[in-house]
BAFI-3210 file (N, C-alpha, C; in Angstrom, 3 decimals, decimal comma, padded with zeros to 6 digits):
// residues 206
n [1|2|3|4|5|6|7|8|9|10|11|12|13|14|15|16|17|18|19|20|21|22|23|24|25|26|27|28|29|30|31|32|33|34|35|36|37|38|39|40|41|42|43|44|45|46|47|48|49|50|51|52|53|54|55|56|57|58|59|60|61|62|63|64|65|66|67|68|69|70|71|72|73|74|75|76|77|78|79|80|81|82|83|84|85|86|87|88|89|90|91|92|93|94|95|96|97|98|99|100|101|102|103|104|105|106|107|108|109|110|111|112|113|114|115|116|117|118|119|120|121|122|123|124|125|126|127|128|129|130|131|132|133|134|135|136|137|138|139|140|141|142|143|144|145|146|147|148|149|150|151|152|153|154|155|156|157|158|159|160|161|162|163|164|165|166|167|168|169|170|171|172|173|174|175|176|177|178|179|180|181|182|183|184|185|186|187|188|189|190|191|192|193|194|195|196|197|198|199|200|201|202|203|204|205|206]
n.u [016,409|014,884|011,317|010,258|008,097|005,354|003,829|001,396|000,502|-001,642|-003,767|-003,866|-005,879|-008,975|-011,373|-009,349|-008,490|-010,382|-012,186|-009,657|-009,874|-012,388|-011,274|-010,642|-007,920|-004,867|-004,963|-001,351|001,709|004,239|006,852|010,121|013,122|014,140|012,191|009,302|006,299|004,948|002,026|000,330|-000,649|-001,848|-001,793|-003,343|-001,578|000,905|000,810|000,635|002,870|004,630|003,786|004,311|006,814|009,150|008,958|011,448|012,521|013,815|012,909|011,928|010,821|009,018|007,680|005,040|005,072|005,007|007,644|009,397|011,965|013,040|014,177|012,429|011,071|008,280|006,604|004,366|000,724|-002,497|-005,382|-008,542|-010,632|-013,096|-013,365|-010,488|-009,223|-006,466|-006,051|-004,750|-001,081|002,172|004,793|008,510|011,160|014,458|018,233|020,155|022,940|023,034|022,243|020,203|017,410|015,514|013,504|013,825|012,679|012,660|013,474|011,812|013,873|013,614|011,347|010,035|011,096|011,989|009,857|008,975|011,079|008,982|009,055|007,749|008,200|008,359|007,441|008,359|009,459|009,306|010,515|013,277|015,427|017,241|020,166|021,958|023,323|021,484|021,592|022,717|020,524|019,668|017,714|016,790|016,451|017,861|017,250|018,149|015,713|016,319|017,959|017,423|017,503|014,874|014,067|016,149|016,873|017,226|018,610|018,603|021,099|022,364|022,096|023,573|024,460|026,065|028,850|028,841|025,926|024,677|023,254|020,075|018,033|018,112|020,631|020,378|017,579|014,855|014,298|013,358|011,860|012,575|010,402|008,976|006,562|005,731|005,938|004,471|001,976|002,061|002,155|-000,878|-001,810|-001,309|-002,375|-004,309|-005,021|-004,080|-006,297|-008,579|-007,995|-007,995|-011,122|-012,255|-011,071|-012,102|-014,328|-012,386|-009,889|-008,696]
n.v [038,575|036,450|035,149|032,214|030,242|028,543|025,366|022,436|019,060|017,452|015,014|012,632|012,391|013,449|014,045|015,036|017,031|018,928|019,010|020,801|023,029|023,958|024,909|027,107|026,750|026,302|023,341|021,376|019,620|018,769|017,339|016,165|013,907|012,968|012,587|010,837|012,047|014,612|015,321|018,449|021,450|024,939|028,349|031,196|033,133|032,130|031,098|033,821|034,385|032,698|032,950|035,834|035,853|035,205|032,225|031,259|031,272|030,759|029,148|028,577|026,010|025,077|022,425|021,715|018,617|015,413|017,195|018,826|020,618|022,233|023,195|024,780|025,030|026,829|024,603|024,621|026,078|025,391|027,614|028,437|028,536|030,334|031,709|032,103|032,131|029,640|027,407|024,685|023,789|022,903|021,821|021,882|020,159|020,980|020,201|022,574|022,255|021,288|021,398|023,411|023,667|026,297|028,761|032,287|035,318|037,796|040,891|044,062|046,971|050,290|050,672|053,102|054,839|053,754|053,490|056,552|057,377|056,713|053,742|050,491|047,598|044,084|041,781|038,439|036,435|036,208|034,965|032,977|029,802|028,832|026,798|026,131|026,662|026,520|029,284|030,686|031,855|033,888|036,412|038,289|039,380|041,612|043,875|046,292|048,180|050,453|052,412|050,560|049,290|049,304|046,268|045,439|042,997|041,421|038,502|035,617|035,419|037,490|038,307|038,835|037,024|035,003|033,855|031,247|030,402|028,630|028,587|027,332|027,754|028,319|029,989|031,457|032,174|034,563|037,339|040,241|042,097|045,308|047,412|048,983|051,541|051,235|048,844|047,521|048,113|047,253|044,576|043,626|045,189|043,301|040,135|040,829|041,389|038,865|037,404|038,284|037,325|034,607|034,765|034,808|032,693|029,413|027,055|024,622|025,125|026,169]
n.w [002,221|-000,058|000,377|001,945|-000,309|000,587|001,714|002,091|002,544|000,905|-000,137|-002,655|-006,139|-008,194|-006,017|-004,165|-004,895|-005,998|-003,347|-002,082|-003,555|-002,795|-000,722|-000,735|-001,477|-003,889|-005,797|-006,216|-007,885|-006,885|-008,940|-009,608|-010,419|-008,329|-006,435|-005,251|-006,710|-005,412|-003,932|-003,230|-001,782|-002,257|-000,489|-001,440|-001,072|-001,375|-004,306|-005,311|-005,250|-006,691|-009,061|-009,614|-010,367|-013,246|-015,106|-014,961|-012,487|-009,656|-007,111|-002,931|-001,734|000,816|002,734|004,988|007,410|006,574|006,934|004,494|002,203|-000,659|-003,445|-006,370|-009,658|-011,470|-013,888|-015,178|-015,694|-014,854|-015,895|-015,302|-018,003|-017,741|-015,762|-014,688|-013,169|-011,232|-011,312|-011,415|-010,329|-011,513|-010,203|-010,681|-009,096|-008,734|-008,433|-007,277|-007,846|-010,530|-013,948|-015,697|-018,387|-019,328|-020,353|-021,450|-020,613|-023,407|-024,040|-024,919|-025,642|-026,747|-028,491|-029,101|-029,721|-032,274|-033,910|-033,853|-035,621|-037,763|-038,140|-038,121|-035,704|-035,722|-033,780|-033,127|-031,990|-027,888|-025,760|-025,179|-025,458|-022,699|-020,769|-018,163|-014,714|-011,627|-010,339|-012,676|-014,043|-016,535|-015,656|-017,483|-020,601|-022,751|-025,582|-027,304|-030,119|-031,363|-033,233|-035,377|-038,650|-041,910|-042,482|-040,978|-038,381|-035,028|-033,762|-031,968|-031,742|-031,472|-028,343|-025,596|-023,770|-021,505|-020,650|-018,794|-019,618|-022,004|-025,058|-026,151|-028,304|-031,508|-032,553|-035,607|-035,206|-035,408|-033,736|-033,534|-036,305|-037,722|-039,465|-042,693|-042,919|-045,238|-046,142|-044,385|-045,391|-048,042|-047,716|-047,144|-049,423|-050,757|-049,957|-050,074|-052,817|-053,735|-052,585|-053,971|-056,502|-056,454|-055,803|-058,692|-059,354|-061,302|-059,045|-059,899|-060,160|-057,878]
ca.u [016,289|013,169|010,461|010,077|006,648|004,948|002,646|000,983|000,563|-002,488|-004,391|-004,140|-007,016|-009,615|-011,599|-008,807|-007,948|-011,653|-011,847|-008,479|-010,109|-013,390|-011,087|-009,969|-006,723|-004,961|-003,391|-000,332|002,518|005,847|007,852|011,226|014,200|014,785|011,154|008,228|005,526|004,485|000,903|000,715|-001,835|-001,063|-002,395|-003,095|000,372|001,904|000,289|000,891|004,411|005,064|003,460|005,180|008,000|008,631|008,950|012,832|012,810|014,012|011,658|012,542|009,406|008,938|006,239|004,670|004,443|005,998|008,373|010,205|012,439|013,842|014,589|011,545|010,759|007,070|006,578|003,163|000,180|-003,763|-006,261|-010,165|-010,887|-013,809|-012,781|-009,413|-008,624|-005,449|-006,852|-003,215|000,309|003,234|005,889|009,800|012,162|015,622|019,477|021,234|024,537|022,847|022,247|018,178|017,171|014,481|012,733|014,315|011,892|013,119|012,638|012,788|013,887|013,556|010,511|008,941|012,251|012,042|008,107|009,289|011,624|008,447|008,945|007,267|008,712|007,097|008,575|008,322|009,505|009,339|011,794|014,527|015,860|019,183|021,006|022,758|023,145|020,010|022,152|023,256|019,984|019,822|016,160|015,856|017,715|017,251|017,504|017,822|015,701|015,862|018,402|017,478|016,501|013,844|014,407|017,267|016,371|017,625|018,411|019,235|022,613|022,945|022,295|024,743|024,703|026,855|029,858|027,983|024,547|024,415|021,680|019,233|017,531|018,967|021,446|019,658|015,885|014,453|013,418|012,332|012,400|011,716|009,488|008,943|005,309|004,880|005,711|003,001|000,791|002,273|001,656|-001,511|-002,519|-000,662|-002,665|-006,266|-005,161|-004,280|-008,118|-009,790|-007,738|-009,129|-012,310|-011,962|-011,120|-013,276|-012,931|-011,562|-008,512|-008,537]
ca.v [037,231|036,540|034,657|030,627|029,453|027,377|024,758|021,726|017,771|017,127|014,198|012,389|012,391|014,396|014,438|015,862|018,478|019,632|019,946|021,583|024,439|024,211|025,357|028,318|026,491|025,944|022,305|021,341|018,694|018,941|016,542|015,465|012,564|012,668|012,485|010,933|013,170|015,107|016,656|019,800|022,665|026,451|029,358|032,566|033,899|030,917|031,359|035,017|034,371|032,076|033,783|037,302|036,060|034,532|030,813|030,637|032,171|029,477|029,507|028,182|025,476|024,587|021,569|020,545|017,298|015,278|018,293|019,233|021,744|022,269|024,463|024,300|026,052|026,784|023,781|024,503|026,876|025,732|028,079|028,514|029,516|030,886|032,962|032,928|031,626|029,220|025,787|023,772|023,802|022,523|022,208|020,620|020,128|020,866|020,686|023,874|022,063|020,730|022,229|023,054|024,084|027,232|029,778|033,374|036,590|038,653|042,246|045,354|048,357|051,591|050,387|054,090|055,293|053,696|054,517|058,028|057,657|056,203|052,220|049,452|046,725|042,857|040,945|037,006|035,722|036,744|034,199|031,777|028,539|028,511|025,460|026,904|026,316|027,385|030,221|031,584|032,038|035,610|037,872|038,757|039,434|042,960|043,842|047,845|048,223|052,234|052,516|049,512|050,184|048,828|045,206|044,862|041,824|040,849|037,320|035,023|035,069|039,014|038,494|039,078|035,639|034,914|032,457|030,387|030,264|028,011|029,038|026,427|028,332|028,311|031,623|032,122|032,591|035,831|037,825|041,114|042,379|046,368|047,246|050,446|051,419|050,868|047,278|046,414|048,475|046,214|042,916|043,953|045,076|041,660|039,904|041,622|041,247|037,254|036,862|038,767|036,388|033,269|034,881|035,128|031,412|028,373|025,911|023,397|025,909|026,915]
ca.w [001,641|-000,518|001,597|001,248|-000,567|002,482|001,384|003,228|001,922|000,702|-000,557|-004,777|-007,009|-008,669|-005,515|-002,690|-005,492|-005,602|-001,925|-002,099|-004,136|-002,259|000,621|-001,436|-002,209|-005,499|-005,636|-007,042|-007,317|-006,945|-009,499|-010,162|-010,820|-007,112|-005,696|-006,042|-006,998|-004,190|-003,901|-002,105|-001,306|-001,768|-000,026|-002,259|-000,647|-002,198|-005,310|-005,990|-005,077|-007,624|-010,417|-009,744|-010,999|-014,476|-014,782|-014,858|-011,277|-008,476|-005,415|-001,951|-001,234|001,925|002,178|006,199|007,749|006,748|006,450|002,856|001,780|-001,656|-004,932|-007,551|-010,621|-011,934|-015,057|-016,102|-014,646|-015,641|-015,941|-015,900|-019,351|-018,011|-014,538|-015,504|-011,937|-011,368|-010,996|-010,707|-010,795|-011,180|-009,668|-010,711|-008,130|-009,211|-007,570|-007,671|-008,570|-011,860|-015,132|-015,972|-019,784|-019,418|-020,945|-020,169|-021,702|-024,504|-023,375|-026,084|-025,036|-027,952|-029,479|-029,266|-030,604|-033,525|-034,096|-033,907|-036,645|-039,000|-038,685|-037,115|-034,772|-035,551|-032,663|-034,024|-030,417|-027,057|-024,867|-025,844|-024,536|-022,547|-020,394|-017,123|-013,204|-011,691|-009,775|-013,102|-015,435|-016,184|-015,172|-018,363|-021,934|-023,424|-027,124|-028,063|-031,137|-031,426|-034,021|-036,383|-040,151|-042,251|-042,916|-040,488|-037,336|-034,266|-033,786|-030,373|-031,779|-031,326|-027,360|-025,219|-023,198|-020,101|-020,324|-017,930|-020,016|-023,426|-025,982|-026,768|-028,667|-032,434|-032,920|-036,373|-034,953|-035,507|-032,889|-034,162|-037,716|-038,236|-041,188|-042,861|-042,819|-046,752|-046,050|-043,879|-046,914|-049,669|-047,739|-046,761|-050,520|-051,714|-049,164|-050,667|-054,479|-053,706|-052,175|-055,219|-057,927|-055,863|-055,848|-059,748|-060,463|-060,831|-057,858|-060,160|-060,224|-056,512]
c.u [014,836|012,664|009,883|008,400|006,028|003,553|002,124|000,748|-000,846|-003,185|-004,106|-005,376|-007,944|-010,531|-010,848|-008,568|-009,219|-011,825|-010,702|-009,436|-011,300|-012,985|-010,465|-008,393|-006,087|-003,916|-002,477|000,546|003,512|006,697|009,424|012,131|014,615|013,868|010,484|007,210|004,478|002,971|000,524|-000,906|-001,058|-002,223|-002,564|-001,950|001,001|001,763|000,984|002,736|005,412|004,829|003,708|006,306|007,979|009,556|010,459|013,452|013,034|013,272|012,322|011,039|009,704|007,483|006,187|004,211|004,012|006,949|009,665|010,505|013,300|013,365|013,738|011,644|009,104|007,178|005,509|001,772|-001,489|-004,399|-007,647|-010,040|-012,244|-013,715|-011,796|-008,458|-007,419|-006,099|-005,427|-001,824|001,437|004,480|007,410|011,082|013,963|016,487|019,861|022,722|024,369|022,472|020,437|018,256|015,541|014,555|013,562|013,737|012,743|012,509|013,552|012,770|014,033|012,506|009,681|010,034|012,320|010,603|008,040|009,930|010,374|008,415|007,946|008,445|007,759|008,257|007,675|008,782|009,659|009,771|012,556|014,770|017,042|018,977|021,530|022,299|022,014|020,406|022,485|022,498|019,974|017,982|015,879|017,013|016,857|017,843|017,422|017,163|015,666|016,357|018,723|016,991|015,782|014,464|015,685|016,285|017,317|017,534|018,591|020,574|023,141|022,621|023,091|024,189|026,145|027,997|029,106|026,869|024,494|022,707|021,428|018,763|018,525|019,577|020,746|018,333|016,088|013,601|012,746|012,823|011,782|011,448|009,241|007,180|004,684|004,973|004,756|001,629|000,655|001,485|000,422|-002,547|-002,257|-001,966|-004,164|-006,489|-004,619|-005,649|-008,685|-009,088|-008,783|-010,101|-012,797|-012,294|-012,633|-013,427|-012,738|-010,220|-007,963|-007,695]
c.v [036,989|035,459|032,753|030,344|027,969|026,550|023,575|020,349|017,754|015,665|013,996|012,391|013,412|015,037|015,226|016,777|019,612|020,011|020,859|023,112|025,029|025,411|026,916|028,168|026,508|024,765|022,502|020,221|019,233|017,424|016,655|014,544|012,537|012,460|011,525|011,835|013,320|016,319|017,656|020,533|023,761|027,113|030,427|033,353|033,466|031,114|032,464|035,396|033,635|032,631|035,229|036,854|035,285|032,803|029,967|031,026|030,293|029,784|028,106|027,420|024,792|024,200|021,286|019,293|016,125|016,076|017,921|020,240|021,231|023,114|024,328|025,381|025,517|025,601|024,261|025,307|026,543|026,606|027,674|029,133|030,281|032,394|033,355|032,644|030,382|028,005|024,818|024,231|022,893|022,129|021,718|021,196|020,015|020,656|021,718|023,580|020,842|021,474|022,057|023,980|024,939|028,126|031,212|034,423|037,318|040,401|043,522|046,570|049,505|051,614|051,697|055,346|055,462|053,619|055,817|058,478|056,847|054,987|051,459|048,191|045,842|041,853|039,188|036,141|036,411|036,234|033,002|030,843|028,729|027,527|026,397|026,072|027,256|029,234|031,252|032,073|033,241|035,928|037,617|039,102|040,813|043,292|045,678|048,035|049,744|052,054|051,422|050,472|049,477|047,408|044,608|044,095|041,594|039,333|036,676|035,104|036,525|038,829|038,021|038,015|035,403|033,828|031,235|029,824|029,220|028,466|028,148|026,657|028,712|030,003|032,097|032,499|033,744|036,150|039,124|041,818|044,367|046,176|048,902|050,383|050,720|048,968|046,505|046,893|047,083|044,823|042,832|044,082|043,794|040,608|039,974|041,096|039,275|036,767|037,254|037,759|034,749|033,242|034,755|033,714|030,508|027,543|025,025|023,617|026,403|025,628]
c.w [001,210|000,514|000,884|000,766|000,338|001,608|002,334|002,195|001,868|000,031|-002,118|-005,178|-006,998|-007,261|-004,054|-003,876|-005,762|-004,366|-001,515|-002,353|-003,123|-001,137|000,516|-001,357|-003,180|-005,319|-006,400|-006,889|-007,708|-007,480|-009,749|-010,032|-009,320|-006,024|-005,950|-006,097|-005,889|-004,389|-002,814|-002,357|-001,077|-000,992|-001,156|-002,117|-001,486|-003,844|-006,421|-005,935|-005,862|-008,903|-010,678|-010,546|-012,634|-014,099|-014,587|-012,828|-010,348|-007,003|-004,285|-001,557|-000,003|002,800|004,576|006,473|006,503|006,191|005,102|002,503|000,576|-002,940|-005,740|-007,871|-010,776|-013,164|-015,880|-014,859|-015,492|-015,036|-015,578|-016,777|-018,868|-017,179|-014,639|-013,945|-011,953|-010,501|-010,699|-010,997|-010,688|-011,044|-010,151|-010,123|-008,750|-008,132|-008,171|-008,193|-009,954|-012,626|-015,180|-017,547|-018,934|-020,543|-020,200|-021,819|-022,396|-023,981|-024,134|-025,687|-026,734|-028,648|-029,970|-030,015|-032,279|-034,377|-034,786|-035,193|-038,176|-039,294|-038,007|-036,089|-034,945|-034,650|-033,141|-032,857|-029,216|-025,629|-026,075|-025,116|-024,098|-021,294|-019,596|-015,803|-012,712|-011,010|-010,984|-014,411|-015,141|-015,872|-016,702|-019,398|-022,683|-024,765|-027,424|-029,499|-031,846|-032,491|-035,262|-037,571|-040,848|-042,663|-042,189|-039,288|-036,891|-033,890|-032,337|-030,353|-031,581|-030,036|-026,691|-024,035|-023,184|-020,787|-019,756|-018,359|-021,446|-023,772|-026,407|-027,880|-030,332|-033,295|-034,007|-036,139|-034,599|-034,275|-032,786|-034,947|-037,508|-039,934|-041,521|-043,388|-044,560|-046,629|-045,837|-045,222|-047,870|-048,870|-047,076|-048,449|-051,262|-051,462|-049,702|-052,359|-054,709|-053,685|-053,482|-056,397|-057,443|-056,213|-057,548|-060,822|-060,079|-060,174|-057,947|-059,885|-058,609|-055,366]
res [x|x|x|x|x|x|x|x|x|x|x|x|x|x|x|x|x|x|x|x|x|x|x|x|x|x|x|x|x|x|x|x|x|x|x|x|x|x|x|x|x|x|x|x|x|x|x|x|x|x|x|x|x|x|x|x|x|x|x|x|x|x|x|x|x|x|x|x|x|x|x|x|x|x|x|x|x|x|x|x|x|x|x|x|x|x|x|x|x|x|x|x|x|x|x|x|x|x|x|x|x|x|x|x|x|x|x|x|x|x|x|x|x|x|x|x|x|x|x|x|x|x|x|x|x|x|x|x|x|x|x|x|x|x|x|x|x|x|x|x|x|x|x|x|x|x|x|x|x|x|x|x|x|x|x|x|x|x|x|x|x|x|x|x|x|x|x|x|x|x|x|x|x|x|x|x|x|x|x|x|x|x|x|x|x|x|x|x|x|x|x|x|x|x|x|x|x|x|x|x|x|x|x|x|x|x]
***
């Protein structure tokens, strides 16, 4: 059985979330339609245990004093732009016998396949939206692109999604087109011989 994320109640405002960190914490709150918004304190355990997985993953939180247990997903994860360290998070508290709209990764399997045969692969998204019980989002959605041919694309509407799952995510969006190497040439020399006409006119005309 995976292992519950343990956190502790901490203090609101800018200054308990600074001492939070001081303490080599990372705060966080835990929101949703059945709480009010609960501020917490992780450990680095807690932390790295949430961000192993990807953001559709359901975690088991379990808050001390005044003790709290229940089902959250990751919402949102800031940064330091400069260290690159995990300054807040947080948190939204779902039921398991309600429906949640996520994010679930796009993951291509053949891409060195079809390399081999001389093309490229331009992937144009890399998750989709689907609607489901939190018990029944899938890991992950895989796309074979080995045996595509130049100008053919995979869409959301070519993955093979559950009974159980609705696609948010609109069946026609492109999710990765192969290209045949002269392609990326042409729009590349297109791309060069657009800039030099610009460069050309007068910039009443531009």
């Amino acid at each position: 059985m995976e292992a519950a994320v343990r956190a502790t109640r901490r203090g609101t405002g800018k200054a308990a979330a600074k001492a939070c960190r001081r303490a080599g914490l990372v705060p966080a709150v835990v929101y949703g339609k059945s709480i009010e918004p609960m501020a917490i304190s992780l450990d680095q355990e807690g932390v790295k245990e949430l961000l192993r997985h990807s953001r559709a993953h359901v975690h088991n939180l379990v808050v001390e004093e005044p003790p709290f247990e229940g089902s959250v997903m990751v919402q949102d994860v800031r940064y330091d732009p400069m260290t690159g360290k995990v300054l807040h998070i947080d948190l939204h508290k779902i039921s398991m016998t309600d429906k949640v709209k996520t994010e679930v990764a796009v993951e291509v399997k053949g891409e060195e396949s079809l390399e081999k045969r001389g093309f490229l692969l331009q992937r144009q998204a890399r998750e989709v939206t689907v609607e489901c019980l939190p018990n029944d989002i899938p890991a992950v959605f895989e796309i074979d692109v080995a045996n595509l041919q130049p100008g053919e694309s995979i869409t959301a509407g070519d993955l093979a999604i559950p009974k159980s799952v609705r696609l948010v995510t609109s069946p026609a969006e492109v999710l990765v087109v192969a290209l045949a190497p002269k392609s990326v040439e042409q729009e590349a020399e297109e791309a060069g011989e657009e800039a030099s006409a610009d460069e050309g006119k007068p910039e009443s005309d531009r």
